[in-house]
C-alpha positions in Angstrom: 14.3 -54.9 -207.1 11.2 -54.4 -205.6 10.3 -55.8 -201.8 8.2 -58.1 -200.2 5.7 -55.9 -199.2 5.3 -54.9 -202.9 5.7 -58.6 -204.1 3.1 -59.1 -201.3 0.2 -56.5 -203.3 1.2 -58.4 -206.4 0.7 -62.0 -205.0 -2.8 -60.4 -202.9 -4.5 -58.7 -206.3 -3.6 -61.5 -208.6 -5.1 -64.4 -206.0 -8.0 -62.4 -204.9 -8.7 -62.1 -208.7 -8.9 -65.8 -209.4 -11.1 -66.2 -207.3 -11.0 -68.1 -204.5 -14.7 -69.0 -202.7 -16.2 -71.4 -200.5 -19.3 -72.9 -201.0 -21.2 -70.4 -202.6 -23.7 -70.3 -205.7 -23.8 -74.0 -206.6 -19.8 -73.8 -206.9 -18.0 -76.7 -204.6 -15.2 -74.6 -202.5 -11.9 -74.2 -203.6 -10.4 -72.9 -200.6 -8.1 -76.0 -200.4 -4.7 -74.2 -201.0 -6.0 -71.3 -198.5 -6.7 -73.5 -195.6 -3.9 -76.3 -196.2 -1.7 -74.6 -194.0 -4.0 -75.1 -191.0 -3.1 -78.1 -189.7 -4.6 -80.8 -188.2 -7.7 -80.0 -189.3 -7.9 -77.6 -192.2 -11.4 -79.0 -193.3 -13.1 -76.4 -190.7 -12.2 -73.6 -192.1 -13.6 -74.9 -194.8 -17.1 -73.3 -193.3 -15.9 -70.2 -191.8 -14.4 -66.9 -191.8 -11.5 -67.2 -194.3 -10.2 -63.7 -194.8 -7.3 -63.9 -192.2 -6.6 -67.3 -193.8 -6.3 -65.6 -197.6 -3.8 -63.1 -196.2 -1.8 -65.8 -194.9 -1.4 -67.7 -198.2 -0.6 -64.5 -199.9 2.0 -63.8 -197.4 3.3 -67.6 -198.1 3.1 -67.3 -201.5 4.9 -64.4 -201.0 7.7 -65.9 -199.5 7.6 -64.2 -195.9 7.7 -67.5 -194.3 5.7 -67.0 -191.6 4.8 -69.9 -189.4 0.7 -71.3 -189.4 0.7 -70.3 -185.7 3.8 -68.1 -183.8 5.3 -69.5 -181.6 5.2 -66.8 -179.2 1.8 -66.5 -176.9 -0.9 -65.8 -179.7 -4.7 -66.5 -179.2 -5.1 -68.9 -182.2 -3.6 -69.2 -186.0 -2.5 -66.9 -188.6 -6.1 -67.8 -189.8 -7.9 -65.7 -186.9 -7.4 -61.7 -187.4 -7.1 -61.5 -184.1 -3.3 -63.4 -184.3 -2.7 -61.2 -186.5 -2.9 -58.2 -184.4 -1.1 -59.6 -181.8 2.1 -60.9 -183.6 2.1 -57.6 -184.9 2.1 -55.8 -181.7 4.6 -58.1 -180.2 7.5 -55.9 -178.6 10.1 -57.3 -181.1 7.7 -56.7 -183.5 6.2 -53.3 -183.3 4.2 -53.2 -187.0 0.9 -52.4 -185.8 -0.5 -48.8 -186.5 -3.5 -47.7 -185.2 -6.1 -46.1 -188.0 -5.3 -43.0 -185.4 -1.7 -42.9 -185.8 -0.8 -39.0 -186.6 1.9 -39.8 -188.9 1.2 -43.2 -190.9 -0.4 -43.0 -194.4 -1.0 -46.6 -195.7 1.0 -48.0 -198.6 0.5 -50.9 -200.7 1.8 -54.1 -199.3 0.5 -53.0 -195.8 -2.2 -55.4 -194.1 -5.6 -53.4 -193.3 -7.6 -54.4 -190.5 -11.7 -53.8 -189.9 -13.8 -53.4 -187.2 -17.6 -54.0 -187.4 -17.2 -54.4 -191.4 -19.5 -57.6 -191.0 -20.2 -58.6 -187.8 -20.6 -56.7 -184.4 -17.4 -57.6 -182.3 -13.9 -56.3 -183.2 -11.4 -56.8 -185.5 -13.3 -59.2 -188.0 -11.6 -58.3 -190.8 -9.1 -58.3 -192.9 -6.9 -57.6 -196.2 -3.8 -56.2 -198.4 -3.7 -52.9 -199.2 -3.3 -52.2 -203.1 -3.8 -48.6 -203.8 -4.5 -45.8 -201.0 -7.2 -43.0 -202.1 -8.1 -39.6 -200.4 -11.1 -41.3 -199.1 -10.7 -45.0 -199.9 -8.1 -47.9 -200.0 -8.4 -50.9 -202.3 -7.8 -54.3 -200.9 -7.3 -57.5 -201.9 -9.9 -59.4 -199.3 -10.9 -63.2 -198.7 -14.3 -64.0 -197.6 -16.3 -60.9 -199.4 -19.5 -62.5 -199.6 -17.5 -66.1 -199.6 -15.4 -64.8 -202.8 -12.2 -63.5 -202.6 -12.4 -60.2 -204.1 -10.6 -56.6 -204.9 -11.9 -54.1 -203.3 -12.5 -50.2 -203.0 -13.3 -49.9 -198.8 -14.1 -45.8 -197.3 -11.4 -45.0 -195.0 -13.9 -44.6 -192.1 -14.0 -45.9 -188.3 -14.1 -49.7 -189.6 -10.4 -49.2 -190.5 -9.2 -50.5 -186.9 -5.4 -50.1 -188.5 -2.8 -51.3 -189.9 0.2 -54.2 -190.1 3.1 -52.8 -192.1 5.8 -55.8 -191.9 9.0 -53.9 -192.5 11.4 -54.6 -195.5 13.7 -56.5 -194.3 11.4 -58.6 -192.4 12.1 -62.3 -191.6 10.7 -64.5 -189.4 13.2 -66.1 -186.7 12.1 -68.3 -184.2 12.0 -67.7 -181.0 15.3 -69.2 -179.0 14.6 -71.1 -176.0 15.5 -70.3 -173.0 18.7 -71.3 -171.3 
């Protein structure tokens, strides 16, 4: 039996593989299936940043049954990396690991997350660890040059850290109080 977080790599490689792109060398997007789960509008994600989206779908396909948004206090959707970071640092969460942290080696099935990889500001990336190197990781990635993609990234200061949802993860929500 293997576990989600394996199940999770296998889901990530084989969709990043297929590929998935928006509109990009004459090809009409096909993001459809990424940015469904975005509702009310999914259209305008259509246009933007999908990488955080294409981690989400492979974590639904996946089966982790994560909600589009938590419903704890989160900035935006599962489809900003930034939500990502924060349902992960939750305090009945705990899964985020800094790139810093003495004793965590990534595995495969973790989610990595990138600082300045494309644009200036923080945390603007992210994707599923495959396979972890001395001196790089492969990733399955959405939104490499509007393609999903597998990649081979240097572990270097754009590694911000990483999500490592535990085994026997499952999402409950939240009950409300009496």
């Amino acid at each position: 039996m293997t576990s989600h977080t394996h199940h999770l790599a296998q889901v990530a490689e084989a969709l990043a593989r297929k590929p998935f792109h928006g509109d990009t060398m004459g090809l009409k997007s096909n993001l459809q299936p990424i940015v469904r789960h975005f509702t009310p509008a999914p259209h305008r994600y259509l246009d933007a940043k999908w990488c955080a989206a294409f981690v989400y779908h492979c974590c639904f396909k996946a089966g982790l049954g994560l909600p589009a948004r938590h419903p704890t206090p989160v900035s935006c959707s599962f489809a900003g990396v930034r939500a990502w970071i924060e349902w992960a640092k939750l305090p009945h969460n705990r899964f985020y690991f800094s790139a810093h942290h003495a004793t965590l080696a990534p595995r495969r099935g973790d989610l990595i997350v990138f600082d300045r990889l494309f644009d200036p500001g923080p945390h603007d990336h992210v994707g599923v660890v495959l396979a972890v190197r001395k001196t790089t990781v492969r990733t399955a990635e959405g939104h490499v040059n509007n393609l999903s993609a597998v990649v081979d990234r240097p572990r270097n200061p754009h590694v911000r850290g990483y999500i490592r949802i535990p085994i026997n993860y499952r999402f409950r929500p939240p009950t409300p109080a009496s």
